[in-house]
C-alpha positions in Angstrom: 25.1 93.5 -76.3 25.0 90.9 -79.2 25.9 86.9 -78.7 25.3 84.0 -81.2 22.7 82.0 -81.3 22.7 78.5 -80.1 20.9 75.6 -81.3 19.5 73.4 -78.4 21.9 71.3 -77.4 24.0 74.6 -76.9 26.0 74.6 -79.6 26.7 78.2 -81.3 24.9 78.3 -84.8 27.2 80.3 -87.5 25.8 83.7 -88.5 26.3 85.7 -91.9 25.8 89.0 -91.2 25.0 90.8 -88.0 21.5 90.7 -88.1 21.3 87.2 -87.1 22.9 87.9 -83.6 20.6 88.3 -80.4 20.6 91.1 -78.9 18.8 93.1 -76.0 17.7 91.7 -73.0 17.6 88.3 -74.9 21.4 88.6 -75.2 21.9 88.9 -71.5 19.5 86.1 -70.8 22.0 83.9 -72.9 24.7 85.0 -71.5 23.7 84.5 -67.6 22.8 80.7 -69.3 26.4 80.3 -70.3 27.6 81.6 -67.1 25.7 79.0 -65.3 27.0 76.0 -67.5 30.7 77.6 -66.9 31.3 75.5 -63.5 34.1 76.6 -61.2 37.5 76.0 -62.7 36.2 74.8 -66.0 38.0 78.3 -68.0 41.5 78.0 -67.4 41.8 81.9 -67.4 39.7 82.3 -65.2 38.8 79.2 -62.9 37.3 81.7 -60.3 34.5 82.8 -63.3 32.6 79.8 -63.3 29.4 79.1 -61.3 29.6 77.0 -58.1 27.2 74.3 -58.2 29.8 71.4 -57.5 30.4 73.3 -54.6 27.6 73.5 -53.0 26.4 70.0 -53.7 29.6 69.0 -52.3 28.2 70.8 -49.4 24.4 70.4 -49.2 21.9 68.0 -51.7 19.4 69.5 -53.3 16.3 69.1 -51.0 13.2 71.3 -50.3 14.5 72.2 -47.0 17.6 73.7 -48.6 16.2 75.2 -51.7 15.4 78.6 -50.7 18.8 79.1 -49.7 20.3 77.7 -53.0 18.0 80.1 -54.9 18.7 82.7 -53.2 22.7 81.8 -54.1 21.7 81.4 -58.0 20.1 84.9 -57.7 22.9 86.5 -56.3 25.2 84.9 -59.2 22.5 86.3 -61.6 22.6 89.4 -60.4 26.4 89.8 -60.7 26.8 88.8 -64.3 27.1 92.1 -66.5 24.3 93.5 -68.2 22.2 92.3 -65.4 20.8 94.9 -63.0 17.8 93.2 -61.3 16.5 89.4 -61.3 12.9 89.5 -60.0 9.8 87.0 -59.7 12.2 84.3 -58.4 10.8 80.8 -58.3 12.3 77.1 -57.7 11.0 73.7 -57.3 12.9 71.0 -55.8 12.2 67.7 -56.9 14.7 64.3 -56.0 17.9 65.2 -58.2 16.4 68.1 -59.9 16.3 71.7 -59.3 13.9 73.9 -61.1 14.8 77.8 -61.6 13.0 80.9 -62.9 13.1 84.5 -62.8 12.8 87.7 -64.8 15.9 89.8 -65.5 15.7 93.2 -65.5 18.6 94.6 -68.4 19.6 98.1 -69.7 17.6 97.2 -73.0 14.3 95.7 -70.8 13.4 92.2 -69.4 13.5 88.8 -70.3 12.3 85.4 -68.8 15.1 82.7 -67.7 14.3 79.4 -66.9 17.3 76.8 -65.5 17.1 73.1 -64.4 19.9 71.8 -62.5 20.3 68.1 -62.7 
């Protein structure tokens, strides 16, 4: 798998030859990132694609009590985004508004670290 790089504010950088793309497990750490800025409905060709966040704060707010469960739900959407065949070493941190993520993920072409905050 190859993707563009992004700058960080998320924007995708322009490339001159093929080189410059990410690839490997690197790749598919990007790619579960834009998976998990894609909310629900946001891709008008696919609104089902996106992750459900809104959802689930419609439903719950982010609290220790609750955070387990909500990891385990961001896990599970990990895990189901191709190129992905494991996420391991799964830690969170609830704090007021804001929802620390981590794990490894386990690709085809090895592992690589993935680090999320939901604000």
């Amino acid at each position: 798998m190859k993707i563009r790089p992004m700058d960080a504010s998320g924007d995708v950088l322009p490339v001159l030859s093929s080189s410059e793309m990410i690839s490997g497990a690197e790749a598919v750490a990007l790619l579960v990132r834009h998976r998990l800025n894609l909310l629900r409905g946001d891709w008008w060709e696919n609104p089902e694609e996106g992750f459900f966040v809104l959802e689930f704060m419609q439903e719950e707010r982010f609290s220790e009590a609750n955070a387990a469960m909500f990891a385990s739900r961001v896990t599970e959407f990990i895990r189901g985004v191709d190129g992905v065949f494991e996420a391991d070493d799964v830690q969170f941190q609830a704090d007021g508004r804001v929802f620390r993520y981590s794990c490894q993920i386990m690709t085809e072409e090895g592992s690589a670290a993935l680090e999320y905050v939901f604000e």
